[in-house]
LUMLUMDO-770874 format. One line per 2 residues: number of its first residue (from 0); their letters; for each residue x, y, z of N, C-alpha, C. Coordinates in nm, 4 decimals. Layout:
N
NUM) A) X/Y/Z/X/Y/Z/X/Y/Z  ...
# end
This chain:
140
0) XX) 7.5483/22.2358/-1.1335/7.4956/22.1038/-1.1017/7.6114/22.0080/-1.0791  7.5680/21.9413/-0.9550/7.6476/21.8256/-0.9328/7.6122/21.7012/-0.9707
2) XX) 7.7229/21.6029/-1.0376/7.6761/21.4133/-1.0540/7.7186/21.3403/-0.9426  7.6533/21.2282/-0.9335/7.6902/21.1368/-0.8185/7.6330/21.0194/-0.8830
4) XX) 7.6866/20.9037/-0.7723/7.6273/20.7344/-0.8217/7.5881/20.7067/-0.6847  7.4695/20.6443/-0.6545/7.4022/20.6099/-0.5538/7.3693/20.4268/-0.5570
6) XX) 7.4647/20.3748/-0.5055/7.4413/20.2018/-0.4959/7.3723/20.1325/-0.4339  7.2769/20.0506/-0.5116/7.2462/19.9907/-0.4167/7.2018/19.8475/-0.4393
8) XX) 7.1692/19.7633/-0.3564/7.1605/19.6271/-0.3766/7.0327/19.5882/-0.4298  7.0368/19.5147/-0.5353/6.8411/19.5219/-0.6125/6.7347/19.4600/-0.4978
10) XX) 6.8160/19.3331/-0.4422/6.7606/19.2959/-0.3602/6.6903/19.4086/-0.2531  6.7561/19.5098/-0.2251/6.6910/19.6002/-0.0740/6.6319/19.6861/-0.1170
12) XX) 6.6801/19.7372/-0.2567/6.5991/19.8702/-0.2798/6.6536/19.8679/-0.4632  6.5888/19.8523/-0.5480/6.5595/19.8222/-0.6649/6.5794/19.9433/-0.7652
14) XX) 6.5821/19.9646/-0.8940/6.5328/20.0323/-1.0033/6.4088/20.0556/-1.0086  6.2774/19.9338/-0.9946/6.2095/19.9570/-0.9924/6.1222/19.9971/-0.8978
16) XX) 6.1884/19.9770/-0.7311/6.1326/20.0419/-0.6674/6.1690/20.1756/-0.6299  6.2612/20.2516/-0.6585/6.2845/20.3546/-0.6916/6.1918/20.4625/-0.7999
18) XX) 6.1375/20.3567/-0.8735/6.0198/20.4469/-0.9899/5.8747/20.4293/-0.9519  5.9116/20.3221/-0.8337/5.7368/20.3413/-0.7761/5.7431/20.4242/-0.6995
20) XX) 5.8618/20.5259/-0.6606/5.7853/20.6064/-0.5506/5.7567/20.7233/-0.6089  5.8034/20.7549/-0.7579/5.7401/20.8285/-0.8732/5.8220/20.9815/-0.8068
22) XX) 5.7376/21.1463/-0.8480/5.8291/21.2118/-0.8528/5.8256/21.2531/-0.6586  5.7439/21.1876/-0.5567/5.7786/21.2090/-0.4361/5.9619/21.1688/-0.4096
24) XX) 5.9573/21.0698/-0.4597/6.1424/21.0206/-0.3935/6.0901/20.9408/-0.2777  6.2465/20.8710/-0.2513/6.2564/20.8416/-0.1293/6.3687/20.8892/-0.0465
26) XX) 6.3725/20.8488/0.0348/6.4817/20.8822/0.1183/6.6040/20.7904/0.1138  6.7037/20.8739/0.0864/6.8299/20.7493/0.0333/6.8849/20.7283/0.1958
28) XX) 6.8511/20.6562/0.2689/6.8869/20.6444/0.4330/6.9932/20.5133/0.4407  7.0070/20.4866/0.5273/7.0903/20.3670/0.5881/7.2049/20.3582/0.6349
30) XX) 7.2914/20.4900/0.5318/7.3894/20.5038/0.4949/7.4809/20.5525/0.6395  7.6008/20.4171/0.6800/7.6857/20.4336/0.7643/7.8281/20.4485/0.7637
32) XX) 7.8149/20.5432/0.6471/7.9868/20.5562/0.6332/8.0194/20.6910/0.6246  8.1142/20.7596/0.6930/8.1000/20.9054/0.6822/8.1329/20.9936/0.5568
34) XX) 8.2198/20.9192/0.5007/8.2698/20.9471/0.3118/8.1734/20.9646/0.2644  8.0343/20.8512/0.2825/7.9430/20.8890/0.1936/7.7908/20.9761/0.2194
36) XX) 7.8490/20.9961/0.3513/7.7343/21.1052/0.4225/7.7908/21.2303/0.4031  7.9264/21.2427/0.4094/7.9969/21.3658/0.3573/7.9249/21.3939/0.2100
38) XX) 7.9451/21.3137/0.1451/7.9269/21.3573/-0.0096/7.7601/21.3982/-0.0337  7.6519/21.3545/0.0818/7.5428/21.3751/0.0716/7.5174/21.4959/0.1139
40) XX) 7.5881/21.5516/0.1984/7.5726/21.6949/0.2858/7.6186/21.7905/0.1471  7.6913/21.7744/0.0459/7.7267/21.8381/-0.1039/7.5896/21.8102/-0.1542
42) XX) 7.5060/21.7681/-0.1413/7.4253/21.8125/-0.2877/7.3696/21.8913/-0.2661  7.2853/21.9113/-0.3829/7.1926/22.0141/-0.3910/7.0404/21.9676/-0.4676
44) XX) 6.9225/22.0520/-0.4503/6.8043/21.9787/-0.5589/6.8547/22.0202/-0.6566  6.8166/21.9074/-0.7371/6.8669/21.9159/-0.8896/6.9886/21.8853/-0.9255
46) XX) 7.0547/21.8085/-0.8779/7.1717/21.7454/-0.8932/7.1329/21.5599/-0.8946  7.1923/21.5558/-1.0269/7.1665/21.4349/-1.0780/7.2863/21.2939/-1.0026
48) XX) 7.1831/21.2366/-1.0381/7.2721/21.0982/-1.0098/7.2393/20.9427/-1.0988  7.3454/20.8415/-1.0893/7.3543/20.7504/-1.1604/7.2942/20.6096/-1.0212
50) XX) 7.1874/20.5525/-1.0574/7.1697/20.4771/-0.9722/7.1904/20.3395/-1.0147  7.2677/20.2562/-0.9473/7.3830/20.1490/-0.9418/7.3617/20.0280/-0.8983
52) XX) 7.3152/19.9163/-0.9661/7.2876/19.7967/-0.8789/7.4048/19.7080/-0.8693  7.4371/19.6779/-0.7025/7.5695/19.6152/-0.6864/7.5685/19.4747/-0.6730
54) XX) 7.6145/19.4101/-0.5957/7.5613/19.3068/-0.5723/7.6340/19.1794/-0.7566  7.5452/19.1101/-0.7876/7.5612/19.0500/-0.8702/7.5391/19.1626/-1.0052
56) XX) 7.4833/19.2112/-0.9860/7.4467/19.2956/-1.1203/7.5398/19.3974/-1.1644  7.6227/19.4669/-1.0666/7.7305/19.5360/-1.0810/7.7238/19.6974/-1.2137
58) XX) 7.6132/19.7262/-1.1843/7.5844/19.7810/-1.3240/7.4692/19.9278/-1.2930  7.4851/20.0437/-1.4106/7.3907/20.1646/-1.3801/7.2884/20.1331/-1.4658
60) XX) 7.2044/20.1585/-1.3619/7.0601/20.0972/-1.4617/6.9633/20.2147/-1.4902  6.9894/20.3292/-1.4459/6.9312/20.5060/-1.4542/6.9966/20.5801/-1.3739
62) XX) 6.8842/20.6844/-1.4036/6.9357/20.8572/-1.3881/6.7992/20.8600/-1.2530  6.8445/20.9535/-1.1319/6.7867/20.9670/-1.0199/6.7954/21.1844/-1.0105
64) XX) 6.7359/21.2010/-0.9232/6.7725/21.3429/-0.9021/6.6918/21.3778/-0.7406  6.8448/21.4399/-0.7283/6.8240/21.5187/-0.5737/6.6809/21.5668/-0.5731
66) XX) 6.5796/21.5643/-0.4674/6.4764/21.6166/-0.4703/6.4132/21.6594/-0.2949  6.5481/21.6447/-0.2330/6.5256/21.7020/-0.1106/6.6882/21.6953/-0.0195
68) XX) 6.7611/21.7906/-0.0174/6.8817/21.8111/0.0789/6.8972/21.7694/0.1901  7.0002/21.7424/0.2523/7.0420/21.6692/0.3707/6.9380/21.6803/0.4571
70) XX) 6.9319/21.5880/0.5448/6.8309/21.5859/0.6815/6.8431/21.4881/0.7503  6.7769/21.4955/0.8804/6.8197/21.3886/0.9593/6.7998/21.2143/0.8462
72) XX) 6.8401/21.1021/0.8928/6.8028/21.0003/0.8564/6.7184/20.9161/0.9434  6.5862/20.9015/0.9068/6.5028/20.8526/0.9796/6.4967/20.7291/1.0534
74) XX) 6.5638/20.6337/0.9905/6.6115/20.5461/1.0593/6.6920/20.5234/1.1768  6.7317/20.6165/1.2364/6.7803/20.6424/1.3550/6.7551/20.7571/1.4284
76) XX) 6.8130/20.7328/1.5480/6.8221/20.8542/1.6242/6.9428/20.9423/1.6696  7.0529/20.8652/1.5816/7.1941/20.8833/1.5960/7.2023/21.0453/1.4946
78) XX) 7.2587/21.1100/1.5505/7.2491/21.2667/1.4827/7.3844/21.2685/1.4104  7.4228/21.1748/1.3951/7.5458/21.1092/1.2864/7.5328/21.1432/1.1281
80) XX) 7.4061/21.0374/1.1239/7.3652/21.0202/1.0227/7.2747/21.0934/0.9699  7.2857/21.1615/0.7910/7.2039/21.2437/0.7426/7.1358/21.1570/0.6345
82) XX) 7.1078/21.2516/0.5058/7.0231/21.1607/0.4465/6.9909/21.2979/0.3419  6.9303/21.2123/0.1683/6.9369/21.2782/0.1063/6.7877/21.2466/0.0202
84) XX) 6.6546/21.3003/-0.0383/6.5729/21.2192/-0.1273/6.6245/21.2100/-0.2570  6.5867/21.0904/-0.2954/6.6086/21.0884/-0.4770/6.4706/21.0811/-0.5406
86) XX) 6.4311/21.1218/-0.7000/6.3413/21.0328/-0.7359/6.3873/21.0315/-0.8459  6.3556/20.9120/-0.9337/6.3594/20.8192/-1.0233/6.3224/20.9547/-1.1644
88) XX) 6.4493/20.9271/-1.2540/6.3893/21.0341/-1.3627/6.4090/20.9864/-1.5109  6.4776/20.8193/-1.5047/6.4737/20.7578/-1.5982/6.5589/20.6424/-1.6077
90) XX) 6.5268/20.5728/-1.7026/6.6053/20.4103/-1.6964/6.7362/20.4408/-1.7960  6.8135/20.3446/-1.7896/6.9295/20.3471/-1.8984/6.8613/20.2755/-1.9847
92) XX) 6.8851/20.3137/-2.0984/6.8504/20.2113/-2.2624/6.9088/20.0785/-2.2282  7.0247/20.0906/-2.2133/7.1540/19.9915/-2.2361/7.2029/20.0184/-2.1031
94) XX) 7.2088/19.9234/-1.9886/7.2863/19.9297/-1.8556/7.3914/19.9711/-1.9029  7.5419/19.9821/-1.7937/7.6486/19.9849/-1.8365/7.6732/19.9289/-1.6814
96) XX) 7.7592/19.8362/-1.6954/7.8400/19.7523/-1.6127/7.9785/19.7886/-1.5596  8.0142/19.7549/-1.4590/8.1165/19.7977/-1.4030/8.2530/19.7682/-1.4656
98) XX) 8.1988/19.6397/-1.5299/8.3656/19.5768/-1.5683/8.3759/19.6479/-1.7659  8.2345/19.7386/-1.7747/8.2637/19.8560/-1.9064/8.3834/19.9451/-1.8644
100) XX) 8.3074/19.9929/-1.7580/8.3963/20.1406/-1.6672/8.5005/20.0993/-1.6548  8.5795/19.9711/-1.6259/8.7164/19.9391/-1.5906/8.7840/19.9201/-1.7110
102) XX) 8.6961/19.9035/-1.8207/8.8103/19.8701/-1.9566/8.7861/19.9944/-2.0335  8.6695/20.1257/-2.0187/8.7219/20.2135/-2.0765/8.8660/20.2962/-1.9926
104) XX) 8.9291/20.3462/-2.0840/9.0427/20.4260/-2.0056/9.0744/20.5379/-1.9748  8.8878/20.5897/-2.0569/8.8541/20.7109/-2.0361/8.8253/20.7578/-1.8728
106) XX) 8.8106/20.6259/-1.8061/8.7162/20.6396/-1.6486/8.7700/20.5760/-1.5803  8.9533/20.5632/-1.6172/9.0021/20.5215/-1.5167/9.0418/20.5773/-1.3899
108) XX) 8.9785/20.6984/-1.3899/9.0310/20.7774/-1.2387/8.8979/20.7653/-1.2052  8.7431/20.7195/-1.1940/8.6454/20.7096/-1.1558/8.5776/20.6611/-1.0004
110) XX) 8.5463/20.7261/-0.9419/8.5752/20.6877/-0.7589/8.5058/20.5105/-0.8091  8.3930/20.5051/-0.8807/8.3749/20.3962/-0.9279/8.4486/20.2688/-0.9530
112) XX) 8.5372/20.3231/-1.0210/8.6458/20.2086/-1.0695/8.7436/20.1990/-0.9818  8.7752/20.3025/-0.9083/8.9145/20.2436/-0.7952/8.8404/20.2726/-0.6802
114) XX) 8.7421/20.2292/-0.6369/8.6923/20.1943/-0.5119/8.5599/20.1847/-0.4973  8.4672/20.0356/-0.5690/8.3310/19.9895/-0.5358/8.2682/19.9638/-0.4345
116) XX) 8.3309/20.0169/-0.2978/8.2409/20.0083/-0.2096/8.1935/20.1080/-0.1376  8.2550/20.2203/-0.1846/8.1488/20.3378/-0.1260/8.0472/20.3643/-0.1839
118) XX) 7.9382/20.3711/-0.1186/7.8143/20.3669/-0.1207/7.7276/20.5005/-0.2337  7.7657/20.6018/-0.2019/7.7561/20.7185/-0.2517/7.8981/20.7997/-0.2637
120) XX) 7.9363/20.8666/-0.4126/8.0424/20.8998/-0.4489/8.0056/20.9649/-0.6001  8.1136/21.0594/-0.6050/8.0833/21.1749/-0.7374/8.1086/21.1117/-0.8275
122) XX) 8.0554/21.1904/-0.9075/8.1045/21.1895/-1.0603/8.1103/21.2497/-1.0929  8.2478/21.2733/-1.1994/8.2966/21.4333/-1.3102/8.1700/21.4564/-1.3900
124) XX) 8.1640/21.5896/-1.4263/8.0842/21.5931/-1.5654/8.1354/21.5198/-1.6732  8.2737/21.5015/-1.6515/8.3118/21.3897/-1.8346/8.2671/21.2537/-1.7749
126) XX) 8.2624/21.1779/-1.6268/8.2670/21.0544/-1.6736/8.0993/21.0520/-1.6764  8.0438/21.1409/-1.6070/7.8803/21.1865/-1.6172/7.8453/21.1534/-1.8212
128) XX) 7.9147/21.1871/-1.8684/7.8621/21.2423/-2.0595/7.9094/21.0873/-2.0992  8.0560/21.0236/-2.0621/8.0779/20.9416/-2.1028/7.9915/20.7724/-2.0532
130) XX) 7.9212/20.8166/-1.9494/7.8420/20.6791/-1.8662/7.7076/20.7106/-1.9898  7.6901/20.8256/-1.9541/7.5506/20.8502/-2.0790/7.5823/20.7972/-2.1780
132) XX) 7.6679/20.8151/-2.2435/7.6800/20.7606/-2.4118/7.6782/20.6359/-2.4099  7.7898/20.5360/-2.3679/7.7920/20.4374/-2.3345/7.6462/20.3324/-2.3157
134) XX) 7.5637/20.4179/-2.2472/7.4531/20.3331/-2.2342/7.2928/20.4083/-2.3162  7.3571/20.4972/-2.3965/7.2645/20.5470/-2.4545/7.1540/20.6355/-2.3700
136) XX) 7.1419/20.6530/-2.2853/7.0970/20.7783/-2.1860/7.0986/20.9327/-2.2706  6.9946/20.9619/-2.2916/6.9453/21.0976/-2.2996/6.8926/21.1804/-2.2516
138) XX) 6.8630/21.2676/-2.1947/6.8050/21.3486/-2.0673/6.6657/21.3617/-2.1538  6.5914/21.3717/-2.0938/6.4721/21.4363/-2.1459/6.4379/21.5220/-2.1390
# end
């Protein structure tokens, strides 16, 4: 299994609208950067992710999971762009904020911490255990 963090702005696409689309998913689309379409063409179902509100909130607010592999992105017709589903598989207890991740020094090599604007980007299994603890996250 692979981790990843999937960002996004609360305003466009939410925590909570992410849990209304329940265990269908949605389609994580939009996405115009090839770094982070690269990293989408890597997953797999069942590969977890940390979903990230940017913007003012700056912070992981749950746990998401692959629930459908690359495919076109519907939003276009450009054969550029792929696309990955998520659905919603739980909230964080306790967010954890970006400016946590920058003062632990455990996660200072974190694509997170030295570069917030890619959109979609991995995560180790340690900083994966250490984002969990931090915010109290337990798998169910």
């Amino acid at each position: 299994m692979n981790y990843w963090l999937f960002k996004s702005e609360p305003n466009a696409w939410s925590w909570a609208d992410q849990v209304a689309k329940s265990d269908v998913g949605e389609e994580w689309d939009g996405i115009r950067n090839y770094q982070a379409r690269n990293n989408m063409r890597l997953m797999k179902n069942g590969d977890l992710g940390f979903f990230y509100h940017s913007i003012d909130e700056k912070r992981v607010v749950g746990v998401v999971e692959v629930c459908n592999e690359i495919h076109p992105d519907s939003t276009t017709d450009d054969s550029r762009w792929e696309c990955v589903d998520i659905k919603a598989v739980g909230p964080f207890p306790k967010p954890v904020t970006l400016q946590e991740c920058k003062d632990d020094p455990r996660l200072e090599n974190m694509v997170l911490v030295n570069n917030t604007r890619l959109s979609v980007q991995p995560v180790t299994p340690e900083e994966w255990r250490i984002i969990c603890e931090l915010g109290g996250y337990t798998a169910p």
